[in-house]
N, CA, C and O atoms as a CHARMM CRD file, in Angstrom:
* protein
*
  288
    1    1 UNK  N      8.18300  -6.96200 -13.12900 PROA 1      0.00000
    2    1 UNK  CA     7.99800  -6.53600 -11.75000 PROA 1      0.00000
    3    1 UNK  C      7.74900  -5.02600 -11.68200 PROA 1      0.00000
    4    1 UNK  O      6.83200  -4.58800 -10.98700 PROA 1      0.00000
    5    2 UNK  N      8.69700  -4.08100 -12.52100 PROA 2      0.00000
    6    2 UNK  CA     8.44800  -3.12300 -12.65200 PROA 2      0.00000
    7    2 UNK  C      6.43200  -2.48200 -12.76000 PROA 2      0.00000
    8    2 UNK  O      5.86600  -1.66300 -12.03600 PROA 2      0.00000
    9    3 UNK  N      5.79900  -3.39000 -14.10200 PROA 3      0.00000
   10    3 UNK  CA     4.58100  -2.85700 -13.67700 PROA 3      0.00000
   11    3 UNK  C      4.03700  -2.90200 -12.22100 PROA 3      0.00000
   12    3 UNK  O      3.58000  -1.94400 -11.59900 PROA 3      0.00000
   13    4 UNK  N      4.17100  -4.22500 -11.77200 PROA 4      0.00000
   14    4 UNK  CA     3.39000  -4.38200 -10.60700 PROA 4      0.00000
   15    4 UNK  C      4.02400  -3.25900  -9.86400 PROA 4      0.00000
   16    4 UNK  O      3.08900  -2.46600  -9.75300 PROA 4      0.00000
   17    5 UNK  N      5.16700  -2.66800  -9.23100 PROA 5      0.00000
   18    5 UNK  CA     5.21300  -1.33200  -8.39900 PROA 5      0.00000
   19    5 UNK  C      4.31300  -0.25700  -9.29900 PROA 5      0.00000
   20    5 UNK  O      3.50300   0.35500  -8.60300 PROA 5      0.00000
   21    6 UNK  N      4.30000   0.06200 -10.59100 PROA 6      0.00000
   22    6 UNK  CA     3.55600   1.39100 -10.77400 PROA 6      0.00000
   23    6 UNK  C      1.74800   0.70500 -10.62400 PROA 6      0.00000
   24    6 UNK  O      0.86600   1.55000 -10.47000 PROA 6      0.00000
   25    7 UNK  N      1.49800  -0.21100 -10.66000 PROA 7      0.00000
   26    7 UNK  CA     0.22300  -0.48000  -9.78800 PROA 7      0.00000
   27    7 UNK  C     -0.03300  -0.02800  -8.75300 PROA 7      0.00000
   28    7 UNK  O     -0.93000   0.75800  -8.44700 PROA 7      0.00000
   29    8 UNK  N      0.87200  -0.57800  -8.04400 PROA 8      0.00000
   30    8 UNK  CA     1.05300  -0.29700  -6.49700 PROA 8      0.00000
   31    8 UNK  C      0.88000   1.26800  -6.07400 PROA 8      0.00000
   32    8 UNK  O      0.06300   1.71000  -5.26700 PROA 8      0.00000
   33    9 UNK  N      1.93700   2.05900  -6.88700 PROA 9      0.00000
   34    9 UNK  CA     2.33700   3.13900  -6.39400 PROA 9      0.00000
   35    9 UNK  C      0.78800   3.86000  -6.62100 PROA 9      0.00000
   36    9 UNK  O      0.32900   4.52400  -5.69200 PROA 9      0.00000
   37   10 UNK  N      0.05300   3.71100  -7.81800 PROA 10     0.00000
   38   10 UNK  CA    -1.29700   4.26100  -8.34900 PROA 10     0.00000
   39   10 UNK  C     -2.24200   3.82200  -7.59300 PROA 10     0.00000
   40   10 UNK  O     -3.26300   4.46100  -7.84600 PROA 10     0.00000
   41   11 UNK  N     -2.47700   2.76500  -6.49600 PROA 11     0.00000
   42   11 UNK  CA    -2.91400   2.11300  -5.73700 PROA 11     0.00000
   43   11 UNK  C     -2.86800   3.35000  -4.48000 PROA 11     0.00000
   44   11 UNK  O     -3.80600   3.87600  -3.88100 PROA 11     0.00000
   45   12 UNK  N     -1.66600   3.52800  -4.38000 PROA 12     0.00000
   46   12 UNK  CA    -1.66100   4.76400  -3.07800 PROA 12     0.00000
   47   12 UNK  C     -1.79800   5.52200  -2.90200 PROA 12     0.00000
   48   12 UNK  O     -1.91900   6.12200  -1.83400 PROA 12     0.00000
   49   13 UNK  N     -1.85300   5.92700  -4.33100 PROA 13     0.00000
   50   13 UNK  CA    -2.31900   7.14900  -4.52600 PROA 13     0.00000
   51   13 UNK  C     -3.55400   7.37700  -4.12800 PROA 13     0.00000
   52   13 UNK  O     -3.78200   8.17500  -3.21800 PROA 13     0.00000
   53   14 UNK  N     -4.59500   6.64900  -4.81000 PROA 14     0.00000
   54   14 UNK  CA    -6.12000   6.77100  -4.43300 PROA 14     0.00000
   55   14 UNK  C     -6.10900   6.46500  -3.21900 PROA 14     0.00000
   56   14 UNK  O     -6.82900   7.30000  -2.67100 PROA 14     0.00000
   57   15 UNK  N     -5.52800   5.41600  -2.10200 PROA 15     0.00000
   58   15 UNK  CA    -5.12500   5.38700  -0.89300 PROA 15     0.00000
   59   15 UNK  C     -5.58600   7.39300  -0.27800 PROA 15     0.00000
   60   15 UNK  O     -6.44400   8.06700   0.29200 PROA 15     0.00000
   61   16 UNK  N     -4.49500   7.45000  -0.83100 PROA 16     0.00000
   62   16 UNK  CA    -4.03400   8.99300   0.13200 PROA 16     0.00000
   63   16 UNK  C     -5.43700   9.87700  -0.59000 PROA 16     0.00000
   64   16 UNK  O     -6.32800  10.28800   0.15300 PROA 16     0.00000
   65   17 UNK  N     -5.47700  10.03000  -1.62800 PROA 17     0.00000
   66   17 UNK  CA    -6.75500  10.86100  -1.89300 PROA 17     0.00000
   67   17 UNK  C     -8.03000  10.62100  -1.27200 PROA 17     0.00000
   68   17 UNK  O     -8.74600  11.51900  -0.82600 PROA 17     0.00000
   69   18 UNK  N     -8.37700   9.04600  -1.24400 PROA 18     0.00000
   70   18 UNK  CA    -9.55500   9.16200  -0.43300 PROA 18     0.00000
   71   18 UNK  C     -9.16800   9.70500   1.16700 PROA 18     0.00000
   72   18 UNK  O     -9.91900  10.57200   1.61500 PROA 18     0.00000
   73   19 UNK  N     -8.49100   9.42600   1.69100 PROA 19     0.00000
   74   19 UNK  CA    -7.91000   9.69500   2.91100 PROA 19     0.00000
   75   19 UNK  C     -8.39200  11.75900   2.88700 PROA 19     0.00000
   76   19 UNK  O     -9.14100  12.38800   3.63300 PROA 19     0.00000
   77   20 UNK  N     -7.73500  12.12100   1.95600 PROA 20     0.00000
   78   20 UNK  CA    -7.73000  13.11400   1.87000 PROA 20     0.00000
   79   20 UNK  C     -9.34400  14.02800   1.72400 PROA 20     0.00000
   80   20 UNK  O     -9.69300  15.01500   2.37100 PROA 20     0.00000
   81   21 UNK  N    -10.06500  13.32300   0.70200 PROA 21     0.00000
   82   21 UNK  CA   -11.36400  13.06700   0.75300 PROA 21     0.00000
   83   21 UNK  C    -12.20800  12.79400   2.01400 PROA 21     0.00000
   84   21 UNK  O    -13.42800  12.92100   1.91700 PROA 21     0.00000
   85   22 UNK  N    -11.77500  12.50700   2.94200 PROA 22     0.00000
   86   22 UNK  CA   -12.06900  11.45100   4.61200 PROA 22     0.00000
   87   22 UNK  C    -13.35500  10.53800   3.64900 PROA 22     0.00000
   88   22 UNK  O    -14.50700  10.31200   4.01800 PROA 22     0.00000
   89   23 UNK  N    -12.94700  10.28900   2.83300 PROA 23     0.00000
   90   23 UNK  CA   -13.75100   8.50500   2.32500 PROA 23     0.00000
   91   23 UNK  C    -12.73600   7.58400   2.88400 PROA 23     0.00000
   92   23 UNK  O    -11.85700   7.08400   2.18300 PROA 23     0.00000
   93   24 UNK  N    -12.91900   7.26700   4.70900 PROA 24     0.00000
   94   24 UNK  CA   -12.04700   5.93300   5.07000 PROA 24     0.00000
   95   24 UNK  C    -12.35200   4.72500   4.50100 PROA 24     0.00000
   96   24 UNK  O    -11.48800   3.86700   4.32000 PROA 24     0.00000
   97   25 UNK  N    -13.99600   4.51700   4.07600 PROA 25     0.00000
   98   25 UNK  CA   -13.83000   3.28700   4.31700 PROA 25     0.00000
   99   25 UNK  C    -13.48500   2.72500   3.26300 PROA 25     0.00000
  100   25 UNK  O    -13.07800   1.56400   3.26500 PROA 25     0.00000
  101   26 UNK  N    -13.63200   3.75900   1.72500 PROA 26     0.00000
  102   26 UNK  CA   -13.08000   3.31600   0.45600 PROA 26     0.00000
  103   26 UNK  C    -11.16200   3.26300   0.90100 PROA 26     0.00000
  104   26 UNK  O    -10.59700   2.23200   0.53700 PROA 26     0.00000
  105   27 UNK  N    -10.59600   3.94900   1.37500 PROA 27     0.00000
  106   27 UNK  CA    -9.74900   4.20800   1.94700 PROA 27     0.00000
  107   27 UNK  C     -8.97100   2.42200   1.89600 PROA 27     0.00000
  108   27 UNK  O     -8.16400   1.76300   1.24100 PROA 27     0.00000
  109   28 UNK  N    -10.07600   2.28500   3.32000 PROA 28     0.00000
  110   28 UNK  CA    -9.19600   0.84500   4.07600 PROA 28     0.00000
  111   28 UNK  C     -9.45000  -0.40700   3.48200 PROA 28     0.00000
  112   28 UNK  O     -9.16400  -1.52600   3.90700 PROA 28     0.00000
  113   29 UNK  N    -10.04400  -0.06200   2.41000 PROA 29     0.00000
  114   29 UNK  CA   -10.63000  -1.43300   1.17800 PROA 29     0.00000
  115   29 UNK  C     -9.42500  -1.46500   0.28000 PROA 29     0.00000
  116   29 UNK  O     -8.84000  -2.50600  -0.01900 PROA 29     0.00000
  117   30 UNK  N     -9.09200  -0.27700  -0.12600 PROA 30     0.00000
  118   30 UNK  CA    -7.88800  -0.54400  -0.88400 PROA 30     0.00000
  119   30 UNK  C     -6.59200  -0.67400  -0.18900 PROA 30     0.00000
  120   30 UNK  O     -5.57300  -1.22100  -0.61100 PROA 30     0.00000
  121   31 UNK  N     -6.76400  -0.15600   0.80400 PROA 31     0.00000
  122   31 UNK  CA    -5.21900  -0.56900   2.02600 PROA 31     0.00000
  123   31 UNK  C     -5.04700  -1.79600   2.07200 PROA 31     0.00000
  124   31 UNK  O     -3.92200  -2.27000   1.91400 PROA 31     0.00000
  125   32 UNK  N     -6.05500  -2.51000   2.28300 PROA 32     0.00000
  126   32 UNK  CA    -6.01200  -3.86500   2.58800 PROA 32     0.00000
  127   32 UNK  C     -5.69200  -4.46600   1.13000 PROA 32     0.00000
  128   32 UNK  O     -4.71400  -5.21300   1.09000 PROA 32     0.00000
  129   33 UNK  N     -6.37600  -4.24500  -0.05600 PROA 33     0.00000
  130   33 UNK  CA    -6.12300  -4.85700  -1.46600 PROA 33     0.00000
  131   33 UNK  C     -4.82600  -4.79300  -1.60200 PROA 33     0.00000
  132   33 UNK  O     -4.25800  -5.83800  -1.91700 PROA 33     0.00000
  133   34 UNK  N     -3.96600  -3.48800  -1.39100 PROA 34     0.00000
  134   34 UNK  CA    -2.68800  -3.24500  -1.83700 PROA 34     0.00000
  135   34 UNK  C     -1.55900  -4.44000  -0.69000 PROA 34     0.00000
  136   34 UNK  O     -0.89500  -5.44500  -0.94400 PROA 34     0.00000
  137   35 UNK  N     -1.81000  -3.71000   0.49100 PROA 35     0.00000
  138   35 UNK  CA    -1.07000  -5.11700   1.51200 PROA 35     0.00000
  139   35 UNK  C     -1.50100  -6.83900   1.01400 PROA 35     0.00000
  140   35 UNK  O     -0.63600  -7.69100   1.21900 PROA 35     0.00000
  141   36 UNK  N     -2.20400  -7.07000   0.67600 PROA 36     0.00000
  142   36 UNK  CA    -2.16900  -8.66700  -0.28400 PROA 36     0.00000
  143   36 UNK  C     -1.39300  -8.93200  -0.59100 PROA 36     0.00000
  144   36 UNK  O     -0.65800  -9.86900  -0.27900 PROA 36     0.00000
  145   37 UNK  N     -1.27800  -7.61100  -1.83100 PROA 37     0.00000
  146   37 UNK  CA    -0.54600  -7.78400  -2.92400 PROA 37     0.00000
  147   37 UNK  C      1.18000  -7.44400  -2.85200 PROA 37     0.00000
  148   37 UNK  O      1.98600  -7.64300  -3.76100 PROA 37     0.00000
  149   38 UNK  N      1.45700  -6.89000  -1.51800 PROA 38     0.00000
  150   38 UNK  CA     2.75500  -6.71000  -1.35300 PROA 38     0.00000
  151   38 UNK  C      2.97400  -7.91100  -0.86500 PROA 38     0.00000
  152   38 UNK  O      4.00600  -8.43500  -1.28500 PROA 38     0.00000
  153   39 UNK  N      2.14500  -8.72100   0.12400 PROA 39     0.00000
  154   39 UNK  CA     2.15900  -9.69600   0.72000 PROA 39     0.00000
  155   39 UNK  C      2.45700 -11.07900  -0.45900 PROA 39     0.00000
  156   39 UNK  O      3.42800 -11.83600  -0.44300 PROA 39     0.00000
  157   40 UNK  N      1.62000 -11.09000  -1.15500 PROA 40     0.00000
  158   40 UNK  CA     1.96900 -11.91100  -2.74300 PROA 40     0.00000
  159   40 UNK  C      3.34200 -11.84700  -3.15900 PROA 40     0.00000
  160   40 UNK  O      4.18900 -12.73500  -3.25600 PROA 40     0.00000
  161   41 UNK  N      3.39300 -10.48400  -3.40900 PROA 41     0.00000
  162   41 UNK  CA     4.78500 -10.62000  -3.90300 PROA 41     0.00000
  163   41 UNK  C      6.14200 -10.23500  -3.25600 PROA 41     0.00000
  164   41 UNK  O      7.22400 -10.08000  -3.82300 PROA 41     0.00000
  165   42 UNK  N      5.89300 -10.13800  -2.17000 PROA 42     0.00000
  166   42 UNK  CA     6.86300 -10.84900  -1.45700 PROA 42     0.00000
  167   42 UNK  C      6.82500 -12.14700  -1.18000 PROA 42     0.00000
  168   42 UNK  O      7.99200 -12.48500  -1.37900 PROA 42     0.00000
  169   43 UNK  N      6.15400 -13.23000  -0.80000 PROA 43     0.00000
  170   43 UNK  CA     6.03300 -14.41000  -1.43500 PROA 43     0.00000
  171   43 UNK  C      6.42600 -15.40100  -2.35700 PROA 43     0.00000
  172   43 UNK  O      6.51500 -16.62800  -2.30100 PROA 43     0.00000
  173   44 UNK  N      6.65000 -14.49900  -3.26900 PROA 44     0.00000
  174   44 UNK  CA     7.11700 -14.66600  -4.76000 PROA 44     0.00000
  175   44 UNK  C      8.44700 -14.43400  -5.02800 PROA 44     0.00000
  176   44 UNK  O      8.92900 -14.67400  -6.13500 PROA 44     0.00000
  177   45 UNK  N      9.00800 -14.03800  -4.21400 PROA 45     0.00000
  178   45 UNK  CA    10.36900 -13.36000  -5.02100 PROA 45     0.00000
  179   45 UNK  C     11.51600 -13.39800  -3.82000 PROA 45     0.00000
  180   45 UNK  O     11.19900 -12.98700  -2.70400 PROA 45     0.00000
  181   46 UNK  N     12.47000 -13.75700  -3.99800 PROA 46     0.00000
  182   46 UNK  CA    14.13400 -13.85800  -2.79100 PROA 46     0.00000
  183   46 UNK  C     14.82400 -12.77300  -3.17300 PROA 46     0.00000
  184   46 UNK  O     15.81700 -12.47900  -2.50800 PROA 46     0.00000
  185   47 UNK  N     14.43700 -11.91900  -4.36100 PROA 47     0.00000
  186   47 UNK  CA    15.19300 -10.82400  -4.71100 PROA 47     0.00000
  187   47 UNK  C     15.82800  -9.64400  -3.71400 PROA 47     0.00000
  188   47 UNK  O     15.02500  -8.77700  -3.37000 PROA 47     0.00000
  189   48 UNK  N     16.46200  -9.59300  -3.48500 PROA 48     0.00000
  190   48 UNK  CA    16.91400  -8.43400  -2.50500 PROA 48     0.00000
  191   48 UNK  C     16.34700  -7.62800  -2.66800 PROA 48     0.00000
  192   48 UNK  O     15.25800  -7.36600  -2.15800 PROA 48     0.00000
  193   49 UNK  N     17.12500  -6.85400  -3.64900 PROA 49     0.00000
  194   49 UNK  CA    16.03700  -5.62800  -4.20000 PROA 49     0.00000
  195   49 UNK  C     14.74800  -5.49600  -4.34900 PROA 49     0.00000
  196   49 UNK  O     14.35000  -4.33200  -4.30100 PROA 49     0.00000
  197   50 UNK  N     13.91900  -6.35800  -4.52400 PROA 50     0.00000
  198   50 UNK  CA    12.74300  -6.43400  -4.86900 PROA 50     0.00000
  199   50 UNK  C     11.96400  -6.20700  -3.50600 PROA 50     0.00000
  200   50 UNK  O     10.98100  -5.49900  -3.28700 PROA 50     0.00000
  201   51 UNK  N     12.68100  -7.00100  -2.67300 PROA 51     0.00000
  202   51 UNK  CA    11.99800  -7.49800  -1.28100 PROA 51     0.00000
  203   51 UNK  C     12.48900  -5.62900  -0.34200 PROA 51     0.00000
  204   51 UNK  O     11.67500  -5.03600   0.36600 PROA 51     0.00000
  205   52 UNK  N     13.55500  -5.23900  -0.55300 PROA 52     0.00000
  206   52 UNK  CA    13.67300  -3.65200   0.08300 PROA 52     0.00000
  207   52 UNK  C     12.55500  -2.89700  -0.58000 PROA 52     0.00000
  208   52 UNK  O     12.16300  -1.84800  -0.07000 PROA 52     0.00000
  209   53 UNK  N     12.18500  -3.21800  -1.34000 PROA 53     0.00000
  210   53 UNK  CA    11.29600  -1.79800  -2.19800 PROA 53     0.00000
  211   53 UNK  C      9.74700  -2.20800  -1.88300 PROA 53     0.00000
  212   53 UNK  O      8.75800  -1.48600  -2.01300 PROA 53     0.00000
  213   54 UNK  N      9.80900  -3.69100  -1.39100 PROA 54     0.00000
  214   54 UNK  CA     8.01600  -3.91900  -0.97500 PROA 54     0.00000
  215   54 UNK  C      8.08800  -3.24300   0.04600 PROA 54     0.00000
  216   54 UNK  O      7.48200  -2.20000   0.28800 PROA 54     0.00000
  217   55 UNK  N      9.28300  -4.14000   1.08800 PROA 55     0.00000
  218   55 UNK  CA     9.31500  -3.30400   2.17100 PROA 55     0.00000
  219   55 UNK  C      8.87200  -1.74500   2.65700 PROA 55     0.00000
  220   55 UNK  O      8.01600  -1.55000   3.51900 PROA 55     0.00000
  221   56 UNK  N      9.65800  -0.58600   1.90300 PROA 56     0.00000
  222   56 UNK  CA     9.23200   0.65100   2.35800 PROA 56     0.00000
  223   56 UNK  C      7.95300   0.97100   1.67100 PROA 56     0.00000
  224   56 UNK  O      7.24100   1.88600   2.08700 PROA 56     0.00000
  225   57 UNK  N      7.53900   0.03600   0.32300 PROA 57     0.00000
  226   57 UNK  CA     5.68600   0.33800   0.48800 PROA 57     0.00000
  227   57 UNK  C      4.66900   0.02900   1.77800 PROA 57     0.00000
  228   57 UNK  O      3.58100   0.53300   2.05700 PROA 57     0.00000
  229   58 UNK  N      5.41400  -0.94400   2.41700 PROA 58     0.00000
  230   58 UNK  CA     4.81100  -1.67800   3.40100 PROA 58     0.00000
  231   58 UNK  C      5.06900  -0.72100   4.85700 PROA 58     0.00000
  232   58 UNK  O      4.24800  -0.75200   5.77400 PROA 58     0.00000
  233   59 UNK  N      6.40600   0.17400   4.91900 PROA 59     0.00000
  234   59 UNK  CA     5.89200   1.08200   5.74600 PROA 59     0.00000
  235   59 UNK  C      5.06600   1.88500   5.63300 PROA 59     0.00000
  236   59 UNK  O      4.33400   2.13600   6.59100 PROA 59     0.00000
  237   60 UNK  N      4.90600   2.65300   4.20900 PROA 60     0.00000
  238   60 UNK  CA     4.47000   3.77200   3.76200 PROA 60     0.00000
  239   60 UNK  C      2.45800   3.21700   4.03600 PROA 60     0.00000
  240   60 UNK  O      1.53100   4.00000   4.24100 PROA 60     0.00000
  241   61 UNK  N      2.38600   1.96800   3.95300 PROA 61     0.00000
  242   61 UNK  CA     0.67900   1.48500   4.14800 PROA 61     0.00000
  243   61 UNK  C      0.85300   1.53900   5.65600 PROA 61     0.00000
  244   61 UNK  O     -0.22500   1.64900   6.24100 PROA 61     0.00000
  245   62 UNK  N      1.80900   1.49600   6.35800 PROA 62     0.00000
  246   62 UNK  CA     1.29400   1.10100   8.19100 PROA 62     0.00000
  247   62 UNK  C      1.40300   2.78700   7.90400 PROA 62     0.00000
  248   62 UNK  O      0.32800   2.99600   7.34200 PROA 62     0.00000
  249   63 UNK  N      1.83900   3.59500   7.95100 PROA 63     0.00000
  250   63 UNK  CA     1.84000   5.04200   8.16600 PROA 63     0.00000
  251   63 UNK  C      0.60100   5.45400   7.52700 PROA 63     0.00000
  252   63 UNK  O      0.07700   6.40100   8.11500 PROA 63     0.00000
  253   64 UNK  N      0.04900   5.08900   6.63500 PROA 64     0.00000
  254   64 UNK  CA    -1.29900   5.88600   6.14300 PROA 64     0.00000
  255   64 UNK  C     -2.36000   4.79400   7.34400 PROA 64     0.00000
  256   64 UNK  O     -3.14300   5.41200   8.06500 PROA 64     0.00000
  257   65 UNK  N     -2.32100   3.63300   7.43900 PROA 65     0.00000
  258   65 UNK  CA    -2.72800   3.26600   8.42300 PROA 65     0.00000
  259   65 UNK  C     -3.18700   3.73900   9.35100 PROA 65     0.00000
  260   65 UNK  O     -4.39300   3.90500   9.53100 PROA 65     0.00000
  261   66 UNK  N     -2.14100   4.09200  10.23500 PROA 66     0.00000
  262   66 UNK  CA    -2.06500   4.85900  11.61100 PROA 66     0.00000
  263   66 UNK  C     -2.64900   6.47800  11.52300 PROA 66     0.00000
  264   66 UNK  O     -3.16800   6.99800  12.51100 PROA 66     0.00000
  265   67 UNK  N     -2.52900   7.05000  10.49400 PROA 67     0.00000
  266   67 UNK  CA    -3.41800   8.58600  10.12500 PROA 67     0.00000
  267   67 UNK  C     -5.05000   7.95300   9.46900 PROA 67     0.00000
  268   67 UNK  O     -5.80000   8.56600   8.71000 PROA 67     0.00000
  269   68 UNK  N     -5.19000   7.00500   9.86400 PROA 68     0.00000
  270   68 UNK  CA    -6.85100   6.71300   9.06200 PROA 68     0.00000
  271   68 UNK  C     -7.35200   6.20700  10.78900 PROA 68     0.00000
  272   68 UNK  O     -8.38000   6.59900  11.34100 PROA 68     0.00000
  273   69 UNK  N     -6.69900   5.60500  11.17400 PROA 69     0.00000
  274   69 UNK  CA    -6.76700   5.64700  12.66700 PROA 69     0.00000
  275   69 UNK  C     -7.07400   6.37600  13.46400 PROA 69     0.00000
  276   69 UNK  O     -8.13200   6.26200  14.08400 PROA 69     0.00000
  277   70 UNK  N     -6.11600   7.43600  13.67400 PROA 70     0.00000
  278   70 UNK  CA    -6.12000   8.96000  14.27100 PROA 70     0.00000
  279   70 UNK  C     -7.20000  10.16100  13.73700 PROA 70     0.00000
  280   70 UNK  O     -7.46900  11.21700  14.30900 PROA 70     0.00000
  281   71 UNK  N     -7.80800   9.56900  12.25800 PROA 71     0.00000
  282   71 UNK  CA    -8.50100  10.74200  12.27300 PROA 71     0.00000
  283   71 UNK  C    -10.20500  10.76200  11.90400 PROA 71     0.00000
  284   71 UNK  O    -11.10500  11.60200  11.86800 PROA 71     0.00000
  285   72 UNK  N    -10.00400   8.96900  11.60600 PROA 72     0.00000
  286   72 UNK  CA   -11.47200   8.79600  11.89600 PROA 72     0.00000
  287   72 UNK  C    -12.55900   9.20800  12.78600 PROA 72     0.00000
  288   72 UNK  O    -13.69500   8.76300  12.62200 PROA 72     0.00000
């Protein structure tokens, strides 16, 4: 499980760089790829722990969200 978060986390990264870049629309291609995949694996798993730590990725994507929103 561990890899799949440093996916993730490398996932957001390019997230926030294109953002940073204002490349939205590469941007909201991978927003959406990464939410799947939190979506998957939460799916997958009853783990407590596991399921808190998708969770605050899953805020951290509505918050880059809402700034790809605002500044398009």
């Amino acid at each position: 499980m561990e890899e799949k978060f440093d996916a993730i986390k490398k996932d957001i990264q390019l997230i926030i760089d294109n953002i940073a870049y204002k490349n939205f629309p590469e941007a909201s291609i991978k927003l959406i790829e990464v939410s799947d995949n939190l979506d998957d694996m939460m799916d997958a798993t009853d783990d407590e722990v596991v399921l808190r730590e998708i969770s605050k990725y899953q805020v951290l994507l509505n918050h880059l969200q809402i700034k790809m929103s605002t500044t398009e």
